[in-house]
FIDO-288948 format. One record per residue (C-alpha): residue in three letters; x, y, z. Coordinates in steps of 0.2 Angstrom, whole numbers, always signed. Layout:
BEGIN
{pt "ala",{X,Y,Z}}
...
//
This chain:
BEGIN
{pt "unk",{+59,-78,-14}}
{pt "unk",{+51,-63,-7}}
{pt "unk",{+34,-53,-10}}
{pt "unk",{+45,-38,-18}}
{pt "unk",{+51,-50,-30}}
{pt "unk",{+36,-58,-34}}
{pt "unk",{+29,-37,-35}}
{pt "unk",{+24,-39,-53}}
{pt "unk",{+12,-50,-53}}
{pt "unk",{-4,-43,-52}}
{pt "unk",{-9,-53,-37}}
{pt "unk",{+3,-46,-28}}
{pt "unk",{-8,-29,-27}}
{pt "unk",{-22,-35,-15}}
{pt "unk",{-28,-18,-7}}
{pt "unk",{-41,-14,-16}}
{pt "unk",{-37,+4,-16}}
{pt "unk",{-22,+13,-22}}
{pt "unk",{-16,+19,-3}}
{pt "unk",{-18,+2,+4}}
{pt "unk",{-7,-6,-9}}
{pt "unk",{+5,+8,-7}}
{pt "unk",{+3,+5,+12}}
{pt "unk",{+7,-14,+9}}
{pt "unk",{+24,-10,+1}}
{pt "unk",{+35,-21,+12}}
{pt "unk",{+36,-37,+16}}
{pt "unk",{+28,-45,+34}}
{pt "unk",{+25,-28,+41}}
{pt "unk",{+17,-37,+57}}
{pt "unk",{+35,-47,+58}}
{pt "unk",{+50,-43,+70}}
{pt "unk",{+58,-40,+54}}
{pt "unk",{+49,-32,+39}}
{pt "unk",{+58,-26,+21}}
{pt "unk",{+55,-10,+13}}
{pt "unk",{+51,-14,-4}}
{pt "unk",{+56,+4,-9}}
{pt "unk",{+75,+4,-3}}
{pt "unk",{+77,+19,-15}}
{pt "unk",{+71,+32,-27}}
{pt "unk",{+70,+21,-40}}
{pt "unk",{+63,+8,-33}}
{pt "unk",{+48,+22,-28}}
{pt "unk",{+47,+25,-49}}
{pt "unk",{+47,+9,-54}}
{pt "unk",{+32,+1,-39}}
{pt "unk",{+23,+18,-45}}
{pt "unk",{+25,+9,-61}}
{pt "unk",{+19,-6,-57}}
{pt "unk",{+5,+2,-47}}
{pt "unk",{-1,+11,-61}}
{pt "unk",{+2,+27,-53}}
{pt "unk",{+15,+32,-67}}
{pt "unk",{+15,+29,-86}}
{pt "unk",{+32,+23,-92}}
{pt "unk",{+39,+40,-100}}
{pt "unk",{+31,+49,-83}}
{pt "unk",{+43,+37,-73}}
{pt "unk",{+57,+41,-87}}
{pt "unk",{+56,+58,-85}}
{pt "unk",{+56,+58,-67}}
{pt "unk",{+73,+44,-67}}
{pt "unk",{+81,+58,-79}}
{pt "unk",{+78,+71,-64}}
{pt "unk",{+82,+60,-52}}
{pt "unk",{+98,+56,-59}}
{pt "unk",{+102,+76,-62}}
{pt "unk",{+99,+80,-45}}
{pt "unk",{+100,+65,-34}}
{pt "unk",{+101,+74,-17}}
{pt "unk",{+85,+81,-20}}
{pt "unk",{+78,+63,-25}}
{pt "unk",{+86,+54,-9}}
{pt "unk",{+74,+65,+0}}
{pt "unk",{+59,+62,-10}}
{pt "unk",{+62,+43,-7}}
{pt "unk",{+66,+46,+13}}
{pt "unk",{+48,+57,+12}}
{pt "unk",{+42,+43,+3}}
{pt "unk",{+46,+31,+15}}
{pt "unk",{+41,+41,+29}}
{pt "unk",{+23,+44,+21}}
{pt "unk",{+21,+24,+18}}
{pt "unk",{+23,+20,+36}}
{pt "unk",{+10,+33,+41}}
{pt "unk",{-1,+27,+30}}
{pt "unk",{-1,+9,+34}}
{pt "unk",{-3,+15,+54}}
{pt "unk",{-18,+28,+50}}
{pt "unk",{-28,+11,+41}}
{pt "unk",{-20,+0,+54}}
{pt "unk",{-26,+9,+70}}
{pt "unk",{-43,+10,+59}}
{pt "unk",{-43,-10,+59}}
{pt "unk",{-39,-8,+77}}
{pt "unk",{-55,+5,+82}}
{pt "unk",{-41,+16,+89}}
{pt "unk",{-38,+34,+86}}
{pt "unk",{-21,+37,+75}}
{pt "unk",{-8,+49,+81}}
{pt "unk",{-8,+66,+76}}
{pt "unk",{+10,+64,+70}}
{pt "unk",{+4,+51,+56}}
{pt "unk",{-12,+63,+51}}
{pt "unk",{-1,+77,+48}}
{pt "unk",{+10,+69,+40}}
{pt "unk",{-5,+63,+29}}
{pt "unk",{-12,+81,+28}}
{pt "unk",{+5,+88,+23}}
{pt "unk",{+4,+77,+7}}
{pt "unk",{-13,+79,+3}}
{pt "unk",{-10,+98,+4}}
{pt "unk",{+5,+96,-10}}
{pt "unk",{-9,+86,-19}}
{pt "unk",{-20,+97,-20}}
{pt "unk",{-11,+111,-25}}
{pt "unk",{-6,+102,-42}}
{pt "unk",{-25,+98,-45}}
{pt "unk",{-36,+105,-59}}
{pt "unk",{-51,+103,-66}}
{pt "unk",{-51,+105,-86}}
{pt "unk",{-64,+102,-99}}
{pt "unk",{-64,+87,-110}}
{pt "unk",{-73,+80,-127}}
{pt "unk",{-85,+74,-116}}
{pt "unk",{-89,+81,-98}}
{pt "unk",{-73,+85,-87}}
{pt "unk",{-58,+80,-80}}
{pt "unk",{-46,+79,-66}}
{pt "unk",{-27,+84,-70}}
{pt "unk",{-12,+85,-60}}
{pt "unk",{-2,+102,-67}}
{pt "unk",{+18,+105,-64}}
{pt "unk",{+19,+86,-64}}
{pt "unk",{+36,+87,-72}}
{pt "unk",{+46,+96,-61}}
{pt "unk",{+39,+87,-45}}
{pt "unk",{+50,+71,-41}}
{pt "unk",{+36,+65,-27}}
{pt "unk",{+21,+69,-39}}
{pt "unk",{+17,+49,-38}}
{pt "unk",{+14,+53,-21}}
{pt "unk",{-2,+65,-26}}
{pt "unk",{-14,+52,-30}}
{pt "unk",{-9,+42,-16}}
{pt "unk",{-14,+56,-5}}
{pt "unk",{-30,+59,-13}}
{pt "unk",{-35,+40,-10}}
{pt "unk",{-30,+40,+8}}
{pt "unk",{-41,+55,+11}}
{pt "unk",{-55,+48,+0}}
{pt "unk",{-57,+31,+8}}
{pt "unk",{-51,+38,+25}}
{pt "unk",{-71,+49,+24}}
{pt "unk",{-79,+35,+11}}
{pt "unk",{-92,+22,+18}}
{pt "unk",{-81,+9,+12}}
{pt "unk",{-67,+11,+26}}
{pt "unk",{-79,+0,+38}}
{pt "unk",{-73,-12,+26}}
{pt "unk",{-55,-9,+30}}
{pt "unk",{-46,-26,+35}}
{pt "unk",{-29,-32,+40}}
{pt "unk",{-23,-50,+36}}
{pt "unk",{-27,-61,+50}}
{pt "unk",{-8,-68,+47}}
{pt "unk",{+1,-58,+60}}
{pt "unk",{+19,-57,+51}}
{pt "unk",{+10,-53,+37}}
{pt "unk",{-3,-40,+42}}
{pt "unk",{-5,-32,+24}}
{pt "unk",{-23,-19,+24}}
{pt "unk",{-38,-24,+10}}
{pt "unk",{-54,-19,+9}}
{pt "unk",{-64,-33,+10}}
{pt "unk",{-76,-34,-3}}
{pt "unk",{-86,-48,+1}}
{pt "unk",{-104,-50,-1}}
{pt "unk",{-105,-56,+20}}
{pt "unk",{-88,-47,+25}}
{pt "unk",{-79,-63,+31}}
{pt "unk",{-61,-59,+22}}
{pt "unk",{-47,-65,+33}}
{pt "unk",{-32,-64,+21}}
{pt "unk",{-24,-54,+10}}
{pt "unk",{-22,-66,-2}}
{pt "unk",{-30,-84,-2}}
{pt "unk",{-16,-89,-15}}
{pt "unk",{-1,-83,-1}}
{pt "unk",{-7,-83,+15}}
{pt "unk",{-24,-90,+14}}
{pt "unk",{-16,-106,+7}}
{pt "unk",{-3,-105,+21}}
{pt "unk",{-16,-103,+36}}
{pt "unk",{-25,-119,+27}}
{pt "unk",{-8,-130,+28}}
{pt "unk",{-5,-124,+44}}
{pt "unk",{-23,-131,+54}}
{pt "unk",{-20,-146,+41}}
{pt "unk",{-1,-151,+50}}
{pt "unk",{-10,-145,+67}}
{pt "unk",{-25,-158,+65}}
{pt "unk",{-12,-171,+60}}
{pt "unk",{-2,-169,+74}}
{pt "unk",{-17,-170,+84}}
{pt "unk",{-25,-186,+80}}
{pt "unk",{-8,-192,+81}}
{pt "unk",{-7,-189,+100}}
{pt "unk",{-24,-196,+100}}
{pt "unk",{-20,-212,+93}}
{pt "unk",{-6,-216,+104}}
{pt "unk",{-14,-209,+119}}
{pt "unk",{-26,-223,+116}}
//
């Protein structure tokens, strides 16, 4: 069973912030081999779902558009797709102190400009409050909040804190949280629990050899 199907549990989104989950939408990225988990526009409706980037009539809304104009949704999903991956290698070059390419920041910009167009601020009951307007007749409005946290952590204190999972097919980005900074996985549960069984067969192995060398 793969990640994407396991994609509902909650565990499952171990980013720690919005673009790093979104980002983490395929499976072993660092493999020879990695799966989009978002294959099609539906699939972008229902992981912005899951994600919490959409309320369920939002993404019922949208599926009704979608299915009313569905060239027009093929290339919101193919935009989408295209903005994951520049995502991931922004945070990814991060990890790796070098500089990302210009490509993937204007493709990052491009989106955050759309984002911002569609942003007001309104007054509320108690203090104010951000809004997205014209959020209805936008098939890639999920895309907007994504945007804004990529630009938000990509100028925060916190994307010192920026990791990649020290399993090299898997390579998903967190932000490490931790009191002393020592995070190595994404999630202890999946690849933690791997690594651990991994040293265990190696240390086996080894005093194996030992014992019959002596």
């Amino acid at each position: 069973m793969t990640r994407k199907e396991n994609a509902e549990n909650v565990e499952k989104f171990v980013g720690g912030e919005l673009c790093l989950d979104f980002a983490n939408a395929v499976d072993w990225p660092g493999s020879t081999n990695p799966v989009e988990w978002i294959s099609t526009y539906e699939d972008l409706v229902s992981w912005s779902t899951r994600a919490g980037v959409l309320e369920q009539p939002q993404a019922q809304l949208l599926r009704t558009k979608a299915a009313g104009n569905p060239a027009e949704a093929e290339v919101t999903f193919k935009n989408a797709v295209s903005f994951r991956r520049a995502v991931y290698r922004i945070f990814s070059a991060v990890v790796d102190k070098e500089k990302p390419s210009s490509i993937d920041m204007k493709t990052l910009n491009v989106e955050l400009k759309e984002a911002r167009s569609h942003m007001r601020i309104s007054a509320a009951e108690k203090g104010f409050r951000l809004e997205w307007v014209d959020s209805e007749n936008s098939l890639g409005r999920m895309l907007w909040p994504i945007a804004v946290s990529a630009a938000e952590l990509l100028i925060s204190e916190n994307l010192k804190r920026v990791r990649k999972c020290a399993t090299k097919e898997c390579s998903w980005l967190f932000l490490d949280r931790s009191r002393n900074r020592s995070r190595r996985w994404c999630n202890m549960q999946d690849c933690g629990n791997k690594a651990k069984a991994r040293r265990h067969y190696r240390r086996k192995v080894a005093q194996k050899s030992l014992r019959k060398a002596l």
